[in-house]
C-alpha positions as CSV (number, residue, x, y, z in Angstrom):
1,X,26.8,-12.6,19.2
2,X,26.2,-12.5,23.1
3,X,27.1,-8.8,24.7
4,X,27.6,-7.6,28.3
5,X,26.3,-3.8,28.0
6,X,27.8,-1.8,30.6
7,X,28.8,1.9,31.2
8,X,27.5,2.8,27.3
9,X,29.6,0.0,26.0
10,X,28.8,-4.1,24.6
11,X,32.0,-6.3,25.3
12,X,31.7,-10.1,23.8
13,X,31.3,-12.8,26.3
14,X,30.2,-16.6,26.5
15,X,26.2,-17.1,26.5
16,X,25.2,-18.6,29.7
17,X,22.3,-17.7,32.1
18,X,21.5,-16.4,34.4
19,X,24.1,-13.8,34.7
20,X,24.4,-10.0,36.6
21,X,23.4,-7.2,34.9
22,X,22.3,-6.4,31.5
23,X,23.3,-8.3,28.2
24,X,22.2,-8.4,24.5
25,X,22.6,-11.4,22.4
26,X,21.8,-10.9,18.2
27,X,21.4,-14.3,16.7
28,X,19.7,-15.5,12.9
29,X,16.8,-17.9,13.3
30,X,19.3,-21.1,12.0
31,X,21.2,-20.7,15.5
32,X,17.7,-20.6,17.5
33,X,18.2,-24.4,18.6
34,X,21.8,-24.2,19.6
35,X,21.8,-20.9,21.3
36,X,18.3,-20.7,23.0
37,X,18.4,-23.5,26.0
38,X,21.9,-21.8,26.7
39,X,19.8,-18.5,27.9
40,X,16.9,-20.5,28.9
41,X,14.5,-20.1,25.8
42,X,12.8,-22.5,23.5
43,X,14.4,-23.0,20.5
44,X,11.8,-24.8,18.9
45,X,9.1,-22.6,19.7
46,X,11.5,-19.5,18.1
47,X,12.0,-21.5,15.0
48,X,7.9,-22.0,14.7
49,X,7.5,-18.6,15.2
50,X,9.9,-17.4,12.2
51,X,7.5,-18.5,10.0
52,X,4.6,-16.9,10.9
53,X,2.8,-14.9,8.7
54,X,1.6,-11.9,10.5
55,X,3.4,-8.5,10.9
56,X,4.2,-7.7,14.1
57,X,2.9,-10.3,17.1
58,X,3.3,-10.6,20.7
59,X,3.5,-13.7,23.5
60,X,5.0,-14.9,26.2
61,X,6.9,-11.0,27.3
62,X,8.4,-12.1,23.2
63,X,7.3,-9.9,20.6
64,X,8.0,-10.7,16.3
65,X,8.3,-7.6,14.0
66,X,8.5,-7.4,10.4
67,X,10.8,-4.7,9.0
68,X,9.7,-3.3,5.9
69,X,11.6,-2.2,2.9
70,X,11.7,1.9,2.5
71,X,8.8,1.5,-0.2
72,X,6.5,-0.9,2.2
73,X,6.6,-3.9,0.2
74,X,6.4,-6.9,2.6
75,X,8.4,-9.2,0.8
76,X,11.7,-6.9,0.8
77,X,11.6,-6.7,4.7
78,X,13.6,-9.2,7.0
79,X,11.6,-10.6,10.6
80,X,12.9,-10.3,14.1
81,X,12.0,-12.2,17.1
82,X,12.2,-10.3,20.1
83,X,12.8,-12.7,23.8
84,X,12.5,-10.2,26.8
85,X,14.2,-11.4,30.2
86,X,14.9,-9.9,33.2
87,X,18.4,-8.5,32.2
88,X,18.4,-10.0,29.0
89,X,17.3,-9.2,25.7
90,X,17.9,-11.9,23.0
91,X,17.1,-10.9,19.1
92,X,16.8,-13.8,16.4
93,X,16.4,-12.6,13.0
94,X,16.6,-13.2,9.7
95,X,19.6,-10.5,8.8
96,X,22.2,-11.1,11.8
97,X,24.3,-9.0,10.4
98,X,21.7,-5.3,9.9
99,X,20.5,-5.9,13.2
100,X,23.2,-6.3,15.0
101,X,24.8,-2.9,14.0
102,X,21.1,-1.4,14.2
103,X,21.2,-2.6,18.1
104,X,24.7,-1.4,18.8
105,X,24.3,1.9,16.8
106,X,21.6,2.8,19.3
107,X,23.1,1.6,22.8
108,X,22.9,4.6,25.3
109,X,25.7,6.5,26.1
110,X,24.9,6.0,29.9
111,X,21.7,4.2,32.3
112,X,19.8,1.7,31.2
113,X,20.6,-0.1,28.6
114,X,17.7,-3.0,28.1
115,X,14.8,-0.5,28.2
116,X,16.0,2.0,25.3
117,X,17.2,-0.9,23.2
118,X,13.9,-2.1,23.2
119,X,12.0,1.2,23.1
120,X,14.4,1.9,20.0
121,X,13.9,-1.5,18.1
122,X,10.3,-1.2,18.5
123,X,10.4,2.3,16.7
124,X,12.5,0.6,13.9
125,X,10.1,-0.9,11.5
126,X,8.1,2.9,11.1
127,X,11.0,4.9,10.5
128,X,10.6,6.7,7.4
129,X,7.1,5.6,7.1
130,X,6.1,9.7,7.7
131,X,7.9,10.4,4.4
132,X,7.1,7.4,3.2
133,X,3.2,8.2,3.6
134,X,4.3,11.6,2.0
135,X,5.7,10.1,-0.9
136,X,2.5,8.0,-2.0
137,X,0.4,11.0,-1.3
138,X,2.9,12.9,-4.4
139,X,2.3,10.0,-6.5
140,X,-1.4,9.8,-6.2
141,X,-1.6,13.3,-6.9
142,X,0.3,13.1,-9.6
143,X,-1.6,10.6,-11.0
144,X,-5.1,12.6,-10.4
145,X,-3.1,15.7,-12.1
146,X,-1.8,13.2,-14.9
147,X,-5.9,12.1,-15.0
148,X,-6.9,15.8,-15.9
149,X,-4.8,16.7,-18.5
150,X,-5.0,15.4,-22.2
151,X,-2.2,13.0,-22.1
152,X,-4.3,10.3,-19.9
153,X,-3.3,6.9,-20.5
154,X,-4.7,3.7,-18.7
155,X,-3.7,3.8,-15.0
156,X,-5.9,0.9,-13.8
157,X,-2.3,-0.9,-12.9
158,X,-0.5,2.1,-11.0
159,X,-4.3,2.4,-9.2
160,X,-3.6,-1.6,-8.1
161,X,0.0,-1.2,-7.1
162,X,-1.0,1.9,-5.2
163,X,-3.9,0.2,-3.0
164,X,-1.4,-2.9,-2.7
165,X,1.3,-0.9,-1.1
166,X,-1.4,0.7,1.3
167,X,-3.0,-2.7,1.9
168,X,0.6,-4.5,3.1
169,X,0.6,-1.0,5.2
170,X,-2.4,-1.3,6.5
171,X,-2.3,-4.6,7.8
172,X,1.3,-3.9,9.2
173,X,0.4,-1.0,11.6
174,X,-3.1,-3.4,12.5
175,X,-1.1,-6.5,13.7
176,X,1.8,-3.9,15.0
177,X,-0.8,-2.1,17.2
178,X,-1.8,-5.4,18.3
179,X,0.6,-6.4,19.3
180,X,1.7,-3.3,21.4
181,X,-1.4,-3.9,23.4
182,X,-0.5,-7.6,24.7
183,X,2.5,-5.7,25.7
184,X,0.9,-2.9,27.7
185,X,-0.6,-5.6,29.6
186,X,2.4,-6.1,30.9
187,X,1.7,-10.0,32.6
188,X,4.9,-10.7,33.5
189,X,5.9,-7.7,35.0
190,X,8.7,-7.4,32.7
191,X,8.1,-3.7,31.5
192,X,8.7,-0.7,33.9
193,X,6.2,2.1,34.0
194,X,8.7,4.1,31.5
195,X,8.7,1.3,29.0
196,X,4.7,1.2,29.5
197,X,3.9,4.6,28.8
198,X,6.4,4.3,25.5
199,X,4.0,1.1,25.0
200,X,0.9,3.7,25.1
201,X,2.6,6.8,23.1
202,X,3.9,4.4,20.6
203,X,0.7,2.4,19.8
204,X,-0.8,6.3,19.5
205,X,1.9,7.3,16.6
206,X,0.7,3.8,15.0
207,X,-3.3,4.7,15.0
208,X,-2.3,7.9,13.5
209,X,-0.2,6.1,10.5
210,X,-3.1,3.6,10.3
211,X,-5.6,6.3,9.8
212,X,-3.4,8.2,7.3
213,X,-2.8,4.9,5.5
214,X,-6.4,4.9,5.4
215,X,-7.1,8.2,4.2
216,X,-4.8,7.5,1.4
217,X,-6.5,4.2,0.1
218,X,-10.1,6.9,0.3
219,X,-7.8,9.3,-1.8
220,X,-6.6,6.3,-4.3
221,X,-10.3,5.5,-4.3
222,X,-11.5,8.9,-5.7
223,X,-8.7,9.0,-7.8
224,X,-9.8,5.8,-9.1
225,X,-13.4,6.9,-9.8
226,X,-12.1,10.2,-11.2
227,X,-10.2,8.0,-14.1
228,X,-13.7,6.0,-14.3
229,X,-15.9,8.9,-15.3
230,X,-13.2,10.1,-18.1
231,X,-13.7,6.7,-19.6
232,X,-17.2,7.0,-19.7
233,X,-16.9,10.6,-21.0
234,X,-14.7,9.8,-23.4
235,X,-17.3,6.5,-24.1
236,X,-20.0,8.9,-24.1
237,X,-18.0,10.9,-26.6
238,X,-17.9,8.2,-29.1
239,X,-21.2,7.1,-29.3
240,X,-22.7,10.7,-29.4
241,X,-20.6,10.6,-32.2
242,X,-21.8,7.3,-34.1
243,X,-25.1,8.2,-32.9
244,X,-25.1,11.9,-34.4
245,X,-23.5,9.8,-37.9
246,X,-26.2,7.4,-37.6
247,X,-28.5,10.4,-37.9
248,X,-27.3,11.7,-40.3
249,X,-27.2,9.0,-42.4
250,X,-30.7,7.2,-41.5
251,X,-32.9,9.8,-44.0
252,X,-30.1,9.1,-46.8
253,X,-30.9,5.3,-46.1
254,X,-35.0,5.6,-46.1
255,X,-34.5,7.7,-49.6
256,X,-32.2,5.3,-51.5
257,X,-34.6,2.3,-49.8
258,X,-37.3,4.5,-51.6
259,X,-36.0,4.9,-55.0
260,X,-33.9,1.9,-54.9
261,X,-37.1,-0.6,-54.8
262,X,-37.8,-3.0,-58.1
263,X,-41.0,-1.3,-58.8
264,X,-41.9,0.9,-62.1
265,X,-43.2,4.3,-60.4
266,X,-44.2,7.3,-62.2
267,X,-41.2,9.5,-61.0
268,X,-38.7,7.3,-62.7
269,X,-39.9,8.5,-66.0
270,X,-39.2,12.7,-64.7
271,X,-35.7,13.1,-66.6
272,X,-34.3,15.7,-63.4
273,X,-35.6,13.2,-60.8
274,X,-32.0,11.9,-60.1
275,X,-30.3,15.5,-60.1
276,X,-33.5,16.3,-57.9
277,X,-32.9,13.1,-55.4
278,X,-29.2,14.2,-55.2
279,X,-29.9,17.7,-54.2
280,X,-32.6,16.3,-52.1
281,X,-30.0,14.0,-49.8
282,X,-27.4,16.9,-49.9
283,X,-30.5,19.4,-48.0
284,X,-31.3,16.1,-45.4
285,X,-27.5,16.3,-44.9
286,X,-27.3,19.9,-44.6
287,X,-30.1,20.4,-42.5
288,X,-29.8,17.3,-39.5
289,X,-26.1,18.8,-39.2
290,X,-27.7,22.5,-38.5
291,X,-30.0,20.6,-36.2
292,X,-27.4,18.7,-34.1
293,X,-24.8,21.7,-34.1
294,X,-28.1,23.9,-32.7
295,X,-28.8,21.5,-30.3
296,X,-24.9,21.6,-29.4
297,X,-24.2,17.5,-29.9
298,X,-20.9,18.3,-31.6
């Protein structure tokens, strides 16, 4: 749909360029071909661009953003293609329908239309990403808490979908900050000094998500070692165990070796020999136990 803003409102009109004053067209990516060489764009060049795989890119004045779903996985979000012209601001996406109402649901009441749009858009994609940022930092410390208690249970998976969510984050605010530079470059001249220094304050707010994003993936990290040393404790647990057993039991093996062998020795004919070998394994027992619970290995 092609818009006229004026005076706070969008009326409908016909796309054609150039025209007076400010206007907004919303189209999907399937429509690039038709509707572009009406406002003077390349349709073919929109199209290529709707596949592209990074996040957030910038060319040309034209800037593509990914929006991400409220949990920050990529695949839920739906790309826009942003076309900057003097007095014209044409969106191709792939949900017509979302932005459209997001565009008209922030057109100024008064002024300037063009600029705030765009300001507005570009904020878009990170809204919620504060609380969402907030919300992984609960779940990783409830996974640490969950790692200290007695009920552990193996969190090697919620670990890897943790650092996945911060990876598809990570690499979002990297290309989106990117991105935001080509456009403080400002080579076309498109951009008035208010829209540059939103450019500069913006890409600021971005470091600042990146470098929490980052800080998280360092907290998943010790989390991650955390639940590594408990496995090895709990290892170390077990074979202190089998080895303390195996202790035990080694002087009970060397005397039943002994007396066990095919030989006639002297002993053999001593009628309280086998009352005296019993009694004799039972004081071995007796005594490595006092020995390992002295030394504290159970």
């Amino acid at each position: 749909m092609f818009y006229t803003l004026e005076n706070g409102k969008a009326e409908p009109c016909e796309e054609a360029w150039p025209l007076e004053g400010e206007h907004l067209g919303v189209y999907g990516f399937a429509d690039a071909e038709k509707i572009a060489p009406r406002l003077g764009l390349n349709g073919a060049e929109i199209r290529a661009r709707e596949a592209a795989h990074a996040a957030s890119y910038a060319f040309c004045g034209d800037m593509g953003l990914l929006f991400l779903h409220a949990a920050g996985n990529k695949r839920e979000g739906f790309r826009a293609l942003i076309c900057i012209r003097k007095g014209l601001m044409a969106v191709f996406c792939s949900d017509e329908k979302a932005m459209e109402h997001l565009l008209l649901s922030m057109l100024p009441a008064q002024g300037d239309a063009l600029p705030k749009l765009l300001c507005g858009l570009l904020e878009a994609p990170t809204e919620g990403h504060l609380e969402l940022h907030e919300q992984i930092e609960n779940e990783i410390a409830q996974l640490e808490n969950t790692l200290l208690t007695r009920d552990r249970h193996d969190c090697v998976q919620q670990i890897a979908a943790l650092r996945r969510r911060l990876l598809v984050l990570k690499r979002f605010y990297e290309q989106y900050m990117s991105a935001l530079d080509e456009l403080e470059e400002n080579e076309g001249g498109l951009y008035d000094a208010r829209a540059l220094r939103f450019f500069h304050l913006y890409a600021a707010r971005l470091d600042r998500f990146y470098h929490s994003v980052l800080n998280l993936r360092d907290y998943v990290t010790q989390v991650r070692e955390s639940y590594q040393a408990e496995v090895d404790i709990s290892l170390n647990n077990v074979m202190k165990i089998f080895t303390v057993i195996a202790g035990i039991f080694l002087p009970l093996t060397l005397i039943a070796g002994w007396f066990g062998m095919n030989l006639q020795m002297p002993e053999y004919k001593w009628p309280f020999m086998y009352p005296v070998v019993i009694a004799l394994s039972v004081a071995v027992v007796a005594a490595m136990i006092l020995y390992f619970k002295r030394k504290k290995w159970f």
